[in-house]
ZADO-1210 file (C-alpha; in nm, 4 decimals, padded with zeros to 6 digits):
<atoms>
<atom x="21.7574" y="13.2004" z="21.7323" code="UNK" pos="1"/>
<atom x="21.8417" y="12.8456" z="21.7511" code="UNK" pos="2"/>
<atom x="21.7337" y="12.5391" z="21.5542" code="UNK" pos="3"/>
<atom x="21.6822" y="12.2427" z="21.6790" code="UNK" pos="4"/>
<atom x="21.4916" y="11.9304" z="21.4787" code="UNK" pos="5"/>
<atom x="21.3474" y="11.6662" z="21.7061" code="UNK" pos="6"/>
<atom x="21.2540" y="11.2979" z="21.6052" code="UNK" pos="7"/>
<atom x="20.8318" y="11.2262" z="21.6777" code="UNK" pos="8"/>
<atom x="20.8758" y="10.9214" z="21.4500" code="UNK" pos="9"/>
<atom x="20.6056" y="10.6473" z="21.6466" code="UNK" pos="10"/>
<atom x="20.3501" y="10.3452" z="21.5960" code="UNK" pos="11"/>
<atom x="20.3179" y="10.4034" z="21.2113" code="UNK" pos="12"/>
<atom x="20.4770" y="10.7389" z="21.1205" code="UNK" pos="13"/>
<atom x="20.6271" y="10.7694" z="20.7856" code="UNK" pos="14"/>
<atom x="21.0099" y="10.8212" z="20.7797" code="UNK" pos="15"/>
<atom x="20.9921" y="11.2403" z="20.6884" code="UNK" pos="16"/>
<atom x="20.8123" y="11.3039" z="21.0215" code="UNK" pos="17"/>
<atom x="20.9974" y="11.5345" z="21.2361" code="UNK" pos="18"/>
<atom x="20.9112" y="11.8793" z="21.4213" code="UNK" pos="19"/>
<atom x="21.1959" y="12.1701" z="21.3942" code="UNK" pos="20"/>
<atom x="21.1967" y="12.4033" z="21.7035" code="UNK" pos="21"/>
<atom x="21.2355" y="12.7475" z="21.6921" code="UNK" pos="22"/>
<atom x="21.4106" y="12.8796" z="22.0064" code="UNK" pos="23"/>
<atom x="21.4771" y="13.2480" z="22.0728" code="UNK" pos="24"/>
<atom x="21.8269" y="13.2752" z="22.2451" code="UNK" pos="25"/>
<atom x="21.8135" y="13.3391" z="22.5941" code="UNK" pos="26"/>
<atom x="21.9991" y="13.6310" z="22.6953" code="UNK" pos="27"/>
<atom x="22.1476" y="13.8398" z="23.0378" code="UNK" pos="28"/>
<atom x="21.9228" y="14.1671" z="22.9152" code="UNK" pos="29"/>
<atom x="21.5860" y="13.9270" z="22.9258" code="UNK" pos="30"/>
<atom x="21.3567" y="13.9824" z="23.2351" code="UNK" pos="31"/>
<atom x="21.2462" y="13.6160" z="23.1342" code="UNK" pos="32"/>
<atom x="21.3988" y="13.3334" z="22.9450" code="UNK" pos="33"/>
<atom x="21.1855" y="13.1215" z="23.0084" code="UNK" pos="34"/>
<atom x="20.8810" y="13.1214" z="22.7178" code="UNK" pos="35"/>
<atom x="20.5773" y="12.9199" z="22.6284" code="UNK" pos="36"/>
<atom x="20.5589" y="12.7318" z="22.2914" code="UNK" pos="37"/>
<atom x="20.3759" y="12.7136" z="22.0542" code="UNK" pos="38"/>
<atom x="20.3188" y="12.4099" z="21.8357" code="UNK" pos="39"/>
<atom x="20.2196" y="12.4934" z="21.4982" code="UNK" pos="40"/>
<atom x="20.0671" y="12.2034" z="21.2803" code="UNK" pos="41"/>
<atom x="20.0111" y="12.2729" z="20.9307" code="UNK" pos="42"/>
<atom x="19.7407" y="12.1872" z="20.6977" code="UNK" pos="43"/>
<atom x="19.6861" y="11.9874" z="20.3993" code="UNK" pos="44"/>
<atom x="19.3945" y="11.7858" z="20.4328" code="UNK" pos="45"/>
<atom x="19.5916" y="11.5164" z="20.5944" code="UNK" pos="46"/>
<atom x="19.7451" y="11.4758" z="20.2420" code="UNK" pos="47"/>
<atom x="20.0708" y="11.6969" z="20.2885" code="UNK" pos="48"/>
<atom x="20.1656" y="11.9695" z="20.5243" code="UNK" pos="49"/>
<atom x="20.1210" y="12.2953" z="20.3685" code="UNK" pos="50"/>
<atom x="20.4210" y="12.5533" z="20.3695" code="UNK" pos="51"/>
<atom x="20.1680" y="12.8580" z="20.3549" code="UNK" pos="52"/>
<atom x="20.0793" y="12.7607" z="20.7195" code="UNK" pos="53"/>
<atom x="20.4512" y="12.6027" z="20.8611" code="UNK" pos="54"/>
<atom x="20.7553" y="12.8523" z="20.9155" code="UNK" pos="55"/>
<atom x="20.5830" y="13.1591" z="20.8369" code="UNK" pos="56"/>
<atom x="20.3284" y="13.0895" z="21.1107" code="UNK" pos="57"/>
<atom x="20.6382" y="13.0059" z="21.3531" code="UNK" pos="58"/>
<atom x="20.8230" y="13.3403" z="21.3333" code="UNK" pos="59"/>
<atom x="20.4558" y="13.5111" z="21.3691" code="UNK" pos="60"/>
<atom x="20.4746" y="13.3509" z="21.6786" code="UNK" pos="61"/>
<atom x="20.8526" y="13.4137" z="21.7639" code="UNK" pos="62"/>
<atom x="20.8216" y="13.7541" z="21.6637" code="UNK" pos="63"/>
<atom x="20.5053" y="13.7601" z="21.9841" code="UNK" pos="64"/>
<atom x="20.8197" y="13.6622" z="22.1976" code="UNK" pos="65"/>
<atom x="20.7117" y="13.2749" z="22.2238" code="UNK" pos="66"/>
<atom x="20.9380" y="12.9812" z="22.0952" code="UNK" pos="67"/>
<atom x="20.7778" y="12.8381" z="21.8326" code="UNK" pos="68"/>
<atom x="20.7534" y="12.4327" z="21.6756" code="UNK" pos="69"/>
<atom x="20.6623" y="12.3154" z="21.3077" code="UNK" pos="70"/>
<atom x="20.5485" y="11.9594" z="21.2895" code="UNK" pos="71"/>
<atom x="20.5523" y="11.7740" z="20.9465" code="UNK" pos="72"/>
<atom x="20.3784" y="11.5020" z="21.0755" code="UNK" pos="73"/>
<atom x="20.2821" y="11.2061" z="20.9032" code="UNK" pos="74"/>
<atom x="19.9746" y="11.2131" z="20.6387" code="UNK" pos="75"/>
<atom x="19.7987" y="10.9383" z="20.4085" code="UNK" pos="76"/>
<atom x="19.8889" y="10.6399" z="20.3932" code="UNK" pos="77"/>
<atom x="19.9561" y="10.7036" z="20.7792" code="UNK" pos="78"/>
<atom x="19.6239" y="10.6665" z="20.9330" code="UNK" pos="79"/>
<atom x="19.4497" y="10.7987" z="21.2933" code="UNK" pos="80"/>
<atom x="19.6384" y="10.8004" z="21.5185" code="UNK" pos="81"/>
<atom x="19.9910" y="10.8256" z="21.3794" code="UNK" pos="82"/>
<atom x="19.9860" y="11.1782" z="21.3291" code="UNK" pos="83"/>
<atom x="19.8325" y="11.2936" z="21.6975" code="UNK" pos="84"/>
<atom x="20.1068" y="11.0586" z="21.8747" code="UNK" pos="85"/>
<atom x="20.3104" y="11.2492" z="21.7164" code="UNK" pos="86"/>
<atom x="20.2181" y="11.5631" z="21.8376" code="UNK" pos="87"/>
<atom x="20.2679" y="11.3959" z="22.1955" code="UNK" pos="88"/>
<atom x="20.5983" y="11.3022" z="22.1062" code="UNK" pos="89"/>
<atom x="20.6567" y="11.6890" z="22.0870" code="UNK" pos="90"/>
<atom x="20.4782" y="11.7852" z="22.4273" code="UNK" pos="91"/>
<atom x="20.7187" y="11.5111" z="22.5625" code="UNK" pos="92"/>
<atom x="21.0321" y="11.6362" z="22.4597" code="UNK" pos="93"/>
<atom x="20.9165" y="12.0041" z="22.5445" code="UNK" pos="94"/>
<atom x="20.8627" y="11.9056" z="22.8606" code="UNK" pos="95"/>
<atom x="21.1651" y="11.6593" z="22.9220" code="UNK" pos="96"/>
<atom x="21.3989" y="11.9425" z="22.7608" code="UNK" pos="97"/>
<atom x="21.2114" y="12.2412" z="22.9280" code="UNK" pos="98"/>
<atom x="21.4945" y="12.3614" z="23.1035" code="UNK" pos="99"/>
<atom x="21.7613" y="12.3315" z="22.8594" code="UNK" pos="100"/>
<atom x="21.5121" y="12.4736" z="22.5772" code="UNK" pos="101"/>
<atom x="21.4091" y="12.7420" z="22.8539" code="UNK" pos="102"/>
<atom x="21.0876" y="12.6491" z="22.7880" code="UNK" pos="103"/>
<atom x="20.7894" y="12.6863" z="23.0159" code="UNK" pos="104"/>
<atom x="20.6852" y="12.3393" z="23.0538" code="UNK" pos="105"/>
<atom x="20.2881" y="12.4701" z="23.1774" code="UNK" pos="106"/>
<atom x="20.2555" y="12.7251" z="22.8616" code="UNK" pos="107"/>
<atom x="20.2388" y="12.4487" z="22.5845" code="UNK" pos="108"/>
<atom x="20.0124" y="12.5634" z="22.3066" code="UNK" pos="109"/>
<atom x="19.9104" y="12.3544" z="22.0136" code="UNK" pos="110"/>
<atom x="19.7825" y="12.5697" z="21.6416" code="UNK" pos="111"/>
<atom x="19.6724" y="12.3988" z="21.3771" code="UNK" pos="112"/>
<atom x="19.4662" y="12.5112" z="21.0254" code="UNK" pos="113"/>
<atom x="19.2577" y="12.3266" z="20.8066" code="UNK" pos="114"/>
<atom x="19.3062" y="11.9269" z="20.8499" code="UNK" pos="115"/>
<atom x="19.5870" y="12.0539" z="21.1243" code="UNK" pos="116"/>
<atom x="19.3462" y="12.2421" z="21.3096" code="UNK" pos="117"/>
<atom x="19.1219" y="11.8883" z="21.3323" code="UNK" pos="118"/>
<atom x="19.5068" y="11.7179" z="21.4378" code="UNK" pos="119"/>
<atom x="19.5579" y="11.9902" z="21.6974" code="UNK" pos="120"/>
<atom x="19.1807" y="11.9684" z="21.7947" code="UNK" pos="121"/>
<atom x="19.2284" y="11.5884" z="21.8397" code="UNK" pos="122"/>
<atom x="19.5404" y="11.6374" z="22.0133" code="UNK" pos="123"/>
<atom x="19.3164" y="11.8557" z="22.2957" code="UNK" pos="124"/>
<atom x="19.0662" y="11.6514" z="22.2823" code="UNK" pos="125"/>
<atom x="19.2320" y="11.3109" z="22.3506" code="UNK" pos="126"/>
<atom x="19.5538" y="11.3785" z="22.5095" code="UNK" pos="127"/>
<atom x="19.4099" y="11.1959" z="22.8785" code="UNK" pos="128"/>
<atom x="19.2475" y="10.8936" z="22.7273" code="UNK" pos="129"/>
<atom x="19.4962" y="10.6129" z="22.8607" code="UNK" pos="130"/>
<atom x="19.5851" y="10.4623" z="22.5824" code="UNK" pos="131"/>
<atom x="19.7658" y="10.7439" z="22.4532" code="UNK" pos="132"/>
<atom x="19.9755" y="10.7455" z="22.7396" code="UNK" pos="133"/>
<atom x="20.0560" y="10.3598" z="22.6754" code="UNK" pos="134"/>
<atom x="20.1030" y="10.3870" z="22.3028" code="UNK" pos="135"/>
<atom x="20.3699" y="10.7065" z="22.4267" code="UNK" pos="136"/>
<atom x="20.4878" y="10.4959" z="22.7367" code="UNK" pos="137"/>
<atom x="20.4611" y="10.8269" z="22.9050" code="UNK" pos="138"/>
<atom x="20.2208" y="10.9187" z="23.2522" code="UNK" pos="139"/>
<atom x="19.9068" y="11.1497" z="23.1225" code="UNK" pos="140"/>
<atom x="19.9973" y="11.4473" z="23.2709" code="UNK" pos="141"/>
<atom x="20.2938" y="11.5048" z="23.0849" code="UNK" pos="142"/>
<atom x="20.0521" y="11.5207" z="22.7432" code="UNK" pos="143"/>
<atom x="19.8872" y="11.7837" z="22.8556" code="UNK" pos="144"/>
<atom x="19.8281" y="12.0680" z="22.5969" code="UNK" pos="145"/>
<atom x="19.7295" y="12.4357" z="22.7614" code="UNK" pos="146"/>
<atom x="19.5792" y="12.5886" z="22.5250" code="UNK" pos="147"/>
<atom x="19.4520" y="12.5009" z="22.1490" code="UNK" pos="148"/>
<atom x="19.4801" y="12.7816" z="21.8487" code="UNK" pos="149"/>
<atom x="19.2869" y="12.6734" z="21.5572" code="UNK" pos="150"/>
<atom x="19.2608" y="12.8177" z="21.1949" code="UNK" pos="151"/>
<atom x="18.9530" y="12.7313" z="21.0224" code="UNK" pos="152"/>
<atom x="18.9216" y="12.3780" z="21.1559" code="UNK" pos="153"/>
<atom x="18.8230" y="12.0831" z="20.9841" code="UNK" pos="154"/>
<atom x="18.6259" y="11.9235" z="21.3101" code="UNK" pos="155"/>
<atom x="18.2703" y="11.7327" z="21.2328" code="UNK" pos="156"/>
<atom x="18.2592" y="11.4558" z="21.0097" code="UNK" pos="157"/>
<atom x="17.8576" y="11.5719" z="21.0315" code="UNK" pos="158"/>
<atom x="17.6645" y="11.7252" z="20.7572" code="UNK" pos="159"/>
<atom x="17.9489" y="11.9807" z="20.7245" code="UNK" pos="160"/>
<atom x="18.2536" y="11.7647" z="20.7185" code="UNK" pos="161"/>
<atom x="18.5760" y="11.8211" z="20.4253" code="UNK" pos="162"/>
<atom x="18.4944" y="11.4259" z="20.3784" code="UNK" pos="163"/>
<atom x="18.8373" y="11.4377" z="20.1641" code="UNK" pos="164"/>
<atom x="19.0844" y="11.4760" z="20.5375" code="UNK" pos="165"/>
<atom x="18.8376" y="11.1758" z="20.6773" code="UNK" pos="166"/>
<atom x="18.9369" y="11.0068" z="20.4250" code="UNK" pos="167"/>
<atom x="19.3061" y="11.0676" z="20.4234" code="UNK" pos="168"/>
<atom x="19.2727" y="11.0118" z="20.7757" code="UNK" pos="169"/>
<atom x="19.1252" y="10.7130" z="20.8152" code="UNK" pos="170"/>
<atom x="19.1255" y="10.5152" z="20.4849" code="UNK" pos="171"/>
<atom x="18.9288" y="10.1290" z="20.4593" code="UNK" pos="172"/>
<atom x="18.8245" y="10.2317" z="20.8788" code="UNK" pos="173"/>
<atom x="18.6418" y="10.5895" z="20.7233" code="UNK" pos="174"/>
<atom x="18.2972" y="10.4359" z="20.7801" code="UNK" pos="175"/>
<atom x="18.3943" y="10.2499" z="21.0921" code="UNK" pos="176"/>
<atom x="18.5212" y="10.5202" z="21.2958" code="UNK" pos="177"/>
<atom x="18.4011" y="10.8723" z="21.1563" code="UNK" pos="178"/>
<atom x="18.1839" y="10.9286" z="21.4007" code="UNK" pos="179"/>
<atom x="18.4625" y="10.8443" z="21.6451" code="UNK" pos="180"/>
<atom x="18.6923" y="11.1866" z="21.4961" code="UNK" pos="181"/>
<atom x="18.3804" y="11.4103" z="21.4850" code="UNK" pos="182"/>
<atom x="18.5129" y="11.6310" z="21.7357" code="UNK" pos="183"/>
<atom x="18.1958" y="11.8322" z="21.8316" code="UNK" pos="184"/>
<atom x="18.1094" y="11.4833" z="22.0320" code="UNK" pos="185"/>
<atom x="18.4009" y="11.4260" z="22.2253" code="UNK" pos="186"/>
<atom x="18.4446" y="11.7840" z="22.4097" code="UNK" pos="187"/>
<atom x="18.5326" y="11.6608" z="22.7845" code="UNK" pos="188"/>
<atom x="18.6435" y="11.8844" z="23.1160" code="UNK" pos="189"/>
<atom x="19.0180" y="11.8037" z="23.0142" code="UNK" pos="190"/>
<atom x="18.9926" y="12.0570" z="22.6938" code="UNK" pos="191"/>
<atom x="19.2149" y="12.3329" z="22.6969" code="UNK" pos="192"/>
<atom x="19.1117" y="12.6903" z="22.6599" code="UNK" pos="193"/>
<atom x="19.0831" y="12.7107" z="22.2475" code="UNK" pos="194"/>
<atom x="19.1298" y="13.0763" z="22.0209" code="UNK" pos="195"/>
<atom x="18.9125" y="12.9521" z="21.6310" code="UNK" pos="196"/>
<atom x="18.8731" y="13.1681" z="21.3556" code="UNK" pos="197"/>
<atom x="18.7130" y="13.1149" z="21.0568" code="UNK" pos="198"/>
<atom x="18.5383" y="13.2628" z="20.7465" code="UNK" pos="199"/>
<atom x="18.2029" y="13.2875" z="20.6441" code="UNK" pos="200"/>
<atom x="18.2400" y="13.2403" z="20.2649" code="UNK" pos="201"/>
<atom x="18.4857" y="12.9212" z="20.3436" code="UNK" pos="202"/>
<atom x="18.3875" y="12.6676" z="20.0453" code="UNK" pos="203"/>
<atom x="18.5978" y="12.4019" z="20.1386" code="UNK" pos="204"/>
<atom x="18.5634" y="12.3574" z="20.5254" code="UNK" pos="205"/>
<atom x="18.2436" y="12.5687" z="20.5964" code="UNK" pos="206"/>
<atom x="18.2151" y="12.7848" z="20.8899" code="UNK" pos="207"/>
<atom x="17.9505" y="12.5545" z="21.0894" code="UNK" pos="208"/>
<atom x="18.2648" y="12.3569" z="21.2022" code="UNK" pos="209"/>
<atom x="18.4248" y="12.5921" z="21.4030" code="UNK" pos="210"/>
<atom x="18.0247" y="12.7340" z="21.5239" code="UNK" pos="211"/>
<atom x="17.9843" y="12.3772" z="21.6667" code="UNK" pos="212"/>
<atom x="18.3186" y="12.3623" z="21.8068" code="UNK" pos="213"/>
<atom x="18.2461" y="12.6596" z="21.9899" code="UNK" pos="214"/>
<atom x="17.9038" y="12.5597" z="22.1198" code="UNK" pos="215"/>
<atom x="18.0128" y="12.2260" z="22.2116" code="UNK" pos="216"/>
<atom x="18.3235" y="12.3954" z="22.4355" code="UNK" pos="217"/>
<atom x="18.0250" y="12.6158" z="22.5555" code="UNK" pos="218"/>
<atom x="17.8528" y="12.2955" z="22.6977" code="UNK" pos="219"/>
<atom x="18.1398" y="12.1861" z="22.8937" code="UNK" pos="220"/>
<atom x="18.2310" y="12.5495" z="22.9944" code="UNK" pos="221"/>
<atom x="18.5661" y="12.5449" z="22.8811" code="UNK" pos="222"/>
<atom x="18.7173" y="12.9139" z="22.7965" code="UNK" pos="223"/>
<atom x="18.7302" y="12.9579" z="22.3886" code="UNK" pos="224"/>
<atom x="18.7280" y="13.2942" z="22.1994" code="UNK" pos="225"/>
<atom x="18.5576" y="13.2786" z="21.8113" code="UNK" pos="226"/>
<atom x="18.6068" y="13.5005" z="21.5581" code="UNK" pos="227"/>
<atom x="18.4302" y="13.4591" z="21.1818" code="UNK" pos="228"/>
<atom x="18.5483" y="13.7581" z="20.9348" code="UNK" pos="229"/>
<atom x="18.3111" y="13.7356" z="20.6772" code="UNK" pos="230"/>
<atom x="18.5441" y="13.6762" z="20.3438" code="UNK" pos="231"/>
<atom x="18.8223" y="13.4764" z="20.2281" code="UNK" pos="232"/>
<atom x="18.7860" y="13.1172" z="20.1031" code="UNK" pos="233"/>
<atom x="18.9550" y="12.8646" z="20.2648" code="UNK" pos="234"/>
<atom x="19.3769" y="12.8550" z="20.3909" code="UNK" pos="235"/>
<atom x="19.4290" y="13.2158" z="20.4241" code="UNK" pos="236"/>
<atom x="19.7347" y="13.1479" z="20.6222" code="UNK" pos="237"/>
<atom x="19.8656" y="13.4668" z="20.7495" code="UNK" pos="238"/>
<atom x="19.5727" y="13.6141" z="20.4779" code="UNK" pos="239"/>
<atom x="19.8083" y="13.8557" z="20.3480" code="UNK" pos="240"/>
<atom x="20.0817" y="13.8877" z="20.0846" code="UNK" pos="241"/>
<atom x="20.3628" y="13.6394" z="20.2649" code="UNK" pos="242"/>
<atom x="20.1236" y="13.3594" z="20.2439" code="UNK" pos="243"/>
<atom x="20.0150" y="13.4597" z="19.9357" code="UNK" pos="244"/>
<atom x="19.9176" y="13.1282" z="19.7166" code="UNK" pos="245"/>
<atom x="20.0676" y="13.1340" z="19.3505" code="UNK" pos="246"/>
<atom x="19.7071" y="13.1771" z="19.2356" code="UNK" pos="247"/>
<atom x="19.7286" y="13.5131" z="19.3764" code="UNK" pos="248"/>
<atom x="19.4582" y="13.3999" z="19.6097" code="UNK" pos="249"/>
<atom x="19.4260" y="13.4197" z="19.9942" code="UNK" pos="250"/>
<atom x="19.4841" y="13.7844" z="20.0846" code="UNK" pos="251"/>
<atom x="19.1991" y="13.9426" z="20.2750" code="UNK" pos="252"/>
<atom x="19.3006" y="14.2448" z="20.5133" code="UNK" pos="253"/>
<atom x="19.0556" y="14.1783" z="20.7685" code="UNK" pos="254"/>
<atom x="19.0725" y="13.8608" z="20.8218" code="UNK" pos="255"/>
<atom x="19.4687" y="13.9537" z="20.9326" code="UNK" pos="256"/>
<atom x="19.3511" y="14.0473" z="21.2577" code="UNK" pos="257"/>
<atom x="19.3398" y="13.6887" z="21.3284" code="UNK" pos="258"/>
<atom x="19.7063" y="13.7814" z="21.4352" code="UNK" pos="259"/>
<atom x="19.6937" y="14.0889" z="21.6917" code="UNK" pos="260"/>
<atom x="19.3561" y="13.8938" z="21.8222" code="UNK" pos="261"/>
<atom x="19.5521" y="13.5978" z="21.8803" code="UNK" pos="262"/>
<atom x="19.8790" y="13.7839" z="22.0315" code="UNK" pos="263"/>
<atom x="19.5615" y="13.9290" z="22.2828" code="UNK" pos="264"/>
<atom x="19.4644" y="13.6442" z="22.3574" code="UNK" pos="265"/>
<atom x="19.8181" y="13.4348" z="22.4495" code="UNK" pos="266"/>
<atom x="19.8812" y="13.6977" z="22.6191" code="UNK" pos="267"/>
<atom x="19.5815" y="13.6160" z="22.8977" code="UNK" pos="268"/>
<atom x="19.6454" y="13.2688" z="22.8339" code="UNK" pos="269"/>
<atom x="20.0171" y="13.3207" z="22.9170" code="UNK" pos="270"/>
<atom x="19.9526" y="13.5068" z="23.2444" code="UNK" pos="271"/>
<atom x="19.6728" y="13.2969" z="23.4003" code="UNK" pos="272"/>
<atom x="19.5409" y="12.8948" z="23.3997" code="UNK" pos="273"/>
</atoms>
């Protein structure tokens, strides 16, 4: 496996941003070397990047045969948008370095949990308005995500919303432009196919956020698969012992299926658009 850390630093990132890449070597015995990635975006309620949901994700996904990305992107005081033009600032490079990075510049993935999974959810949702593309000086197309993985999702600023990653997010503009990062309201034909699990005894980001993601991709007919085990409180991670939190907390065996489900899943998502 190879290394490689790539500066995302942009309009109002803090200096520690920075995505590492996880590459699997390419190799004569390989049918393929040529393998989608998978950008993983940890949570933290847009107050730190968790390590429970970083590198250990990553080598879930390397071990799947994908390369794999960890973005520590830029949290509070950074406000909306530092932290999604950021995550372009890893599509682009992806894509620029595709072939020396034998990556497969139409299998780009973005995974997020928590206050990530509303980053990578914002990421799919906004990647084609233009002025991301100006504030990236990059044409749209080259944004584009194909396909969204999302971990119990902070999404609505609603009724249900962790008001505490608004916050983070958005600071003195929180009242101003909420409604703006509700993300249930701004599901357009440009989405990318999305995998969302959740729980249903999540205290802290409850369930109804990923339920109207879901029906809101519904509307617009865009391919998602939902699953909601019923316990485990919110950031299970990997929900078993490697993610373990010091607690002791945040083990549930069923809710570790979330892994072979989503290995199903990229799977169909690798082979067809």
């Amino acid at each position: 496996m190879t290394l490689e850390k790539i500066n995302v630093l942009t309009e109002g990132s803090q200096p520690y941003a920075n995505a590492t890449l996880y590459l699997i070597d390419a190799s004569d015995e390989f049918m393929t070397n040529v393998r989608p990635l998978i950008i993983v975006c940890p949570g933290g309620g847009y107050g730190f990047t968790s390590d429970r949901e970083a590198e250990v994700v990553a080598l879930q996904f390397n071990a799947m045969g994908y390369h794999a990305a960890v973005l520590r992107y830029s949290v509070a005081p950074a406000r909306f948008p530092t932290a999604l033009l950021e995550v372009g600032q890893v599509v682009l490079q992806a894509r620029a370095n595709s072939e020396k990075w034998h990556i497969d510049p139409d299998r780009i993935a973005v995974v997020g949990f928590s206050a990530g999974g509303h980053l990578a959810c914002s990421y799919g949702c906004l990647w084609s308005q233009k002025w991301v593309a100006e504030k990236l000086n990059a044409e749209t197309e080259q944004l584009r995500p194909n396909g969204m993985i999302l971990g119990y999702p902070v999404i609505t600023s609603g009724e249900k919303a962790h008001h505490g990653s608004f916050h983070n997010l958005l600071g003195d503009e929180y009242d101003a432009k909420k409604a703006a990062v509700s993300l249930e309201n701004c599901i357009s034909e440009d989405v990318p196919p999305a995998f969302i699990w959740h729980t249903w005894e999540d205290g802290a980001v409850p369930v109804e956020n990923s339920i109207l993601l879901a029906s809101a991709l519904a509307e617009k007919k865009i391919p998602a698969e939902l699953h909601i085990f019923q316990h485990g409180q919110h950031g299970l991670g990997l929900a078993n012992w490697v993610t373990q939190s010091r607690s002791g907390a945040c083990v549930e065996p069923p809710a570790q299926q979330w892994i072979p489900l989503v290995r199903t899943w990229l799977e169909g998502w690798r082979k067809h658009d």
